[in-house]
N, C-alpha and C positions, 0 to 999 in steps of 0.2 A: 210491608208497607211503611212507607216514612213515616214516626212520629212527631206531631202536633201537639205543643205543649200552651195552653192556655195562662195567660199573664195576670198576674196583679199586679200593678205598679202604685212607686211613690210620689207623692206629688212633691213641689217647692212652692212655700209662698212667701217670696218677693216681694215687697215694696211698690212694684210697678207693674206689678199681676194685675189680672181681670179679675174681676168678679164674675163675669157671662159666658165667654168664649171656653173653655174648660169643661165647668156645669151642665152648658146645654148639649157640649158635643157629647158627652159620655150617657145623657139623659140620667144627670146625677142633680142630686139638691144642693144649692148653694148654703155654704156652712159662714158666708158672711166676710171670709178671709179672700186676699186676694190670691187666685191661683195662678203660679206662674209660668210653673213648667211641670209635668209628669215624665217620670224618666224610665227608658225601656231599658237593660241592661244588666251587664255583673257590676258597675263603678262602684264603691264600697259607700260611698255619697249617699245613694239610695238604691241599692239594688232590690231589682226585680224578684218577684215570686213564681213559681210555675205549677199548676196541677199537676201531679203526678200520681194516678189513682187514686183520687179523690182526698189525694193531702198535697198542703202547700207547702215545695220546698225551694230554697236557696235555687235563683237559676242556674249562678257557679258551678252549686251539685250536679249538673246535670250538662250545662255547655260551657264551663271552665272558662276562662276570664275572656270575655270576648274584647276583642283590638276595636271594638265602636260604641258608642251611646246613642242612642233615639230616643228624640225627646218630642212630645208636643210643647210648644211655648205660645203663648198669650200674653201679648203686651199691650198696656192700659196706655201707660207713659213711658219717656223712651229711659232707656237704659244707659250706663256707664260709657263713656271715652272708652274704650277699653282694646288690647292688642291680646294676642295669645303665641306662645313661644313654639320654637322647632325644636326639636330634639334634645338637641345638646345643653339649649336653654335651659330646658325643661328639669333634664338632668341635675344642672347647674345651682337652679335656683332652688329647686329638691331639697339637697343636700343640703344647701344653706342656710334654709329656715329650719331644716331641722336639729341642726349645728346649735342654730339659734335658740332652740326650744321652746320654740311658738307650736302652741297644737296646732292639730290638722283643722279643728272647729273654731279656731280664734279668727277673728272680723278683720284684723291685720295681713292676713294671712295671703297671698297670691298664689304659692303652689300647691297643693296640695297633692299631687302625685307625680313619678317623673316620665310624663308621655308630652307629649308633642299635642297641639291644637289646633287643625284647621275645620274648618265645615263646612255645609252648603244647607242654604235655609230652604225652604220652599214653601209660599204660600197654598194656605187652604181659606183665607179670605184677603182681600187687598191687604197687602203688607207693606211698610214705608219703611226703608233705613237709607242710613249712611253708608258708605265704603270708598277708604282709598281715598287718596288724595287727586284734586282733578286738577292740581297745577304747580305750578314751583311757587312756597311762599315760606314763611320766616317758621321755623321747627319748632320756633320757642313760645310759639304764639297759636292755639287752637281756636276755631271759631268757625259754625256753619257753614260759608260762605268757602272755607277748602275741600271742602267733601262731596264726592257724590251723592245724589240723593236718588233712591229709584224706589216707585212702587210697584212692586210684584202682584200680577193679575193670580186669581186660584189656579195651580198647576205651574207656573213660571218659580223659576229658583237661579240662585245666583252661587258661586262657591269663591270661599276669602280663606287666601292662605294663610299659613302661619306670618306674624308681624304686621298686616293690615292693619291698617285701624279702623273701627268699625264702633257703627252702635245701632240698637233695634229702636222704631219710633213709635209704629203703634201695628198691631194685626195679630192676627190668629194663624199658628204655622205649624210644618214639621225641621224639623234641624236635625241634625245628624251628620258627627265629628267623629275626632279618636276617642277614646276610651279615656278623656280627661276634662278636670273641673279645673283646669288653670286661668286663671283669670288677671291680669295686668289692668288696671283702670287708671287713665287720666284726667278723670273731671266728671264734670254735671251730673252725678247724683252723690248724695249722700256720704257712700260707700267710701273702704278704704283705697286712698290713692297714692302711687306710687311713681310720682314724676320722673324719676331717676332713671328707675327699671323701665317705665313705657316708654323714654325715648332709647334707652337703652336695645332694648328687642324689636323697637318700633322700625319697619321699614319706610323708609323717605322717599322713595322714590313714587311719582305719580303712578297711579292704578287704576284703569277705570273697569268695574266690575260688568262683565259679557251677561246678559237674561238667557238662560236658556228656558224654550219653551216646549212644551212636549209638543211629538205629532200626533195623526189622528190614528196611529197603532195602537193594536192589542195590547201591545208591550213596549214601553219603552225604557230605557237606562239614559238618566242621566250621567253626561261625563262629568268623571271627576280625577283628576291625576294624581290619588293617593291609594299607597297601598295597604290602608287598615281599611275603608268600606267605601262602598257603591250604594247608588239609591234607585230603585224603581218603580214604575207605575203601572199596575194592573188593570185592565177594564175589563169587565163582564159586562154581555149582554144578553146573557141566560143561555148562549152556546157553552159546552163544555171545553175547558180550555186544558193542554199537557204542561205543567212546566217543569224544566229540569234545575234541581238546584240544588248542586253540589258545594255550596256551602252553608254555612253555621249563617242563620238568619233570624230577623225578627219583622212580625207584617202586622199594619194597621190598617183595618178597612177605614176608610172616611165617609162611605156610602153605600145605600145599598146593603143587599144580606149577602155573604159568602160561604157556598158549602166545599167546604174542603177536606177531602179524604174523609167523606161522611160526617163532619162536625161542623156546626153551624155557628156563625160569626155574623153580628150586627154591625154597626156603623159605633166605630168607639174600642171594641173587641181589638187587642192584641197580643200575637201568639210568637211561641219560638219554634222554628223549625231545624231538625239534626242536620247534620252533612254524613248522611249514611249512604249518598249517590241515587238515591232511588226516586222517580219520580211523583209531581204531586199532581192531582186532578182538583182542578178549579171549576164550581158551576155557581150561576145566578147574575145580578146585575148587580154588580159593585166597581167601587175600586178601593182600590189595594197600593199602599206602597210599602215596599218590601227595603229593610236596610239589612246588608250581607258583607258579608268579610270576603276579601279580595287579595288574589294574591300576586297579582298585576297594576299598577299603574295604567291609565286610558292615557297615556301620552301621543298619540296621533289626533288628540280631541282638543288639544289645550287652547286652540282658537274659541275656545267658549267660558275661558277660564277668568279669561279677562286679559285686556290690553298695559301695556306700561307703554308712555306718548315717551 
C-alpha cells in the first residue's frame, strides 16, 4: 500500500500577511503576527516536516529535493512589482551574489537558489492581482493603469511565466512554482528593489493572463506548461474514489474530511505521498488539491496560459 506521510509545515510572516485567512483555515489561534504564506516542500527556505512512525523527520529524508514548492498565501496588502527568472537567469544571478557574498538571509538579496520561477496561483477566496502588461507603453515608467488586473473567483487560477511582471493584491490562495524563492522586485512596497535586474529579466512584451476554471469533474488538472509540477483538484462526495499517482506529491484538503488509505485528514491537513506506482483510495466529502512532479510539459493546453496581443 502507498505510503501517506503527514506534514508540519513552516509559516512566513510578511509585512503584507493576514492576520485571518491562515489562523481560521488551519483552525489555528492567532499569535498576532501577520501570516503570509506556509510552505509545503524540501526548499531549504522552510522545509517541511513528515510523520514517520510517530517522529518528525526532514521531508528531504524521505522524498529528496522535490523540483516544486506549495504554498498557502494570504494577502492583507498587495505585494512587490516583482519578476522571477528562467533558468539560466537564475543560474546567473546565483552565482553572482554569491561571488558577492551577500548571505542567502540578507534583505538585499534576490536569488537565493539557482532554479527558475514560474507559478500558477489559485484562489480559495476572491483573489485580485496584477499580470502582464495590457498594452505598449514607456518600460521606464510603472504604473497601475499597465497591468492586468483580474479577480479570481474560489477554484479559478491563472499561470505567470518566468519574466512576467506581476504583483498579489489582496485574497486567500494556493500557489504553487519551482522549487524556488527567487524574487526580482520593482517598487511599491518597502522591500529591496532592484531596477536594473527587473528590467533586465523583465519580459516587455504585452501578456494578458487566460483564468482557468475548473469543471464540474471528479478530477480535474489544471494546465500548466512546465516540467517541475502540475496542480489538481479533487472532489469527494462520499463515493469511494481510485486514484493513480505515480508521482512524488504533496495534497491539501481545503474542505471537507478526507479518508485516505485509512488515515484521516481535516480541512487544513497536509500530506506527502511516495511515487512507489501503487494506487490510493480516496473516501468522504472533501476537496483536495494535489501538487506533483511532472515529467511532461501540457503543451497542447497553452491556449489557457495566456495570450501575447
Amino acid at each position: 500500500m502507498k505510503k501517506i506521510y503527514k506534514l508540519k509545515n513552516q509559516f512566513k510572516h510578511y509585512e503584507w500577511g493576514s492576520n485571518s485567512f491562515i489562523p481560521l483555515f488551519l483552525n489555528a489561534e492567532k499569535d498576532g503576527l501577520p501570516c503570509a504564506e506556509m510552505w509545503m516542500g524540501t526548499h531549504r527556505g522552510a522545509p517541511s516536516q513528515a510523520e514517520d512512525n510517530g517522529n518528525l523527520v526532514n521531508l528531504a529524508d524521505i522524498a529528496g529535493d522535490l523540483p516544486f514548492l506549495f504554498k498557502l498565501i494570504a494577502v492583507e496588502t498587495p505585494l512587490s512589482i516583482q519578476v522571477h527568472p528562467d533558468k539560466q537567469q537564475a543560474l546567473e544571478g546565483f552565482e553572482r551574489e554569491n561571488k558577492a557574498g551577500i548571505p542567502l538571509d540578507d534583505q538585499t538579496r534576490s536569488y537565493k537558489d539557482p532554479n527558475p520561477k514560474s507559478e500558477i496561483i489559485c484562489a480559495l477566496t476572491p483573489f485580485t492581482l496584477a499580470a502582464g502588461f495590457k498594452q505598449t507603453c514607456d518600460c521606464e515608467v510603472y504604473s497601475p493603469s499597465c497591468f492586468n488586473f483580474i479577480t479570481l473567483q474560489p477554484g479559478q487560477a491563472v499561470y505567470i511565466p518566468c519574466g512576467v511582471p506581476h504583483s498579489y493584491a489582496s485574497g486567500f490562495g494556493l500557489e504553487l512554482m519551482n522549487n524556488s524563492d527567487n524574487v526580482v522586485r520593482g517598487g511599491l512596497t518597502n522591500k529591496h528593489v532592484d531596477l536594473r535586474e527587473f528590467k533586465r529579466i523583465m519580459n516587455p512584451d504585452v501578456f494578458v493572463p487566460q483564468i482557468i476554471t475548473p469543471d464540474s469533474n471528479t478530477h480535474f488538472s489544471y494546465p500548466c506548461p512546465c516540467n517541475d509540477f502540475s496542480l489538481s483538484l479533487i472532489r469527494g462526495t462520499r463515493d469511494t474514489i481510485t486514484f493513480m499517482q505515480s508521482e512524488k506529491a504533496v495534497g491539501i484538503v481545503t474542505d471537507g474530511e478526507l479518508e485516505i488509505n485509512g488515515m484521516r485528514f481535516n480541512k487544513g491537513s497536509s500530506f506527502y505521498i511516495d511515487n512507489d506506482g501503487d494506487q490510493i483510495t480516496l473516501k468522504g466529502s472533501f476537496s483536495l488539491y494535489i501538487a506533483s512532479a511532472v515529467s511532461n510539459p501540457l503543451s497542447p493546453c497553452a491556449q489557457h496560459f495566456g495570450n501575447k496581443a
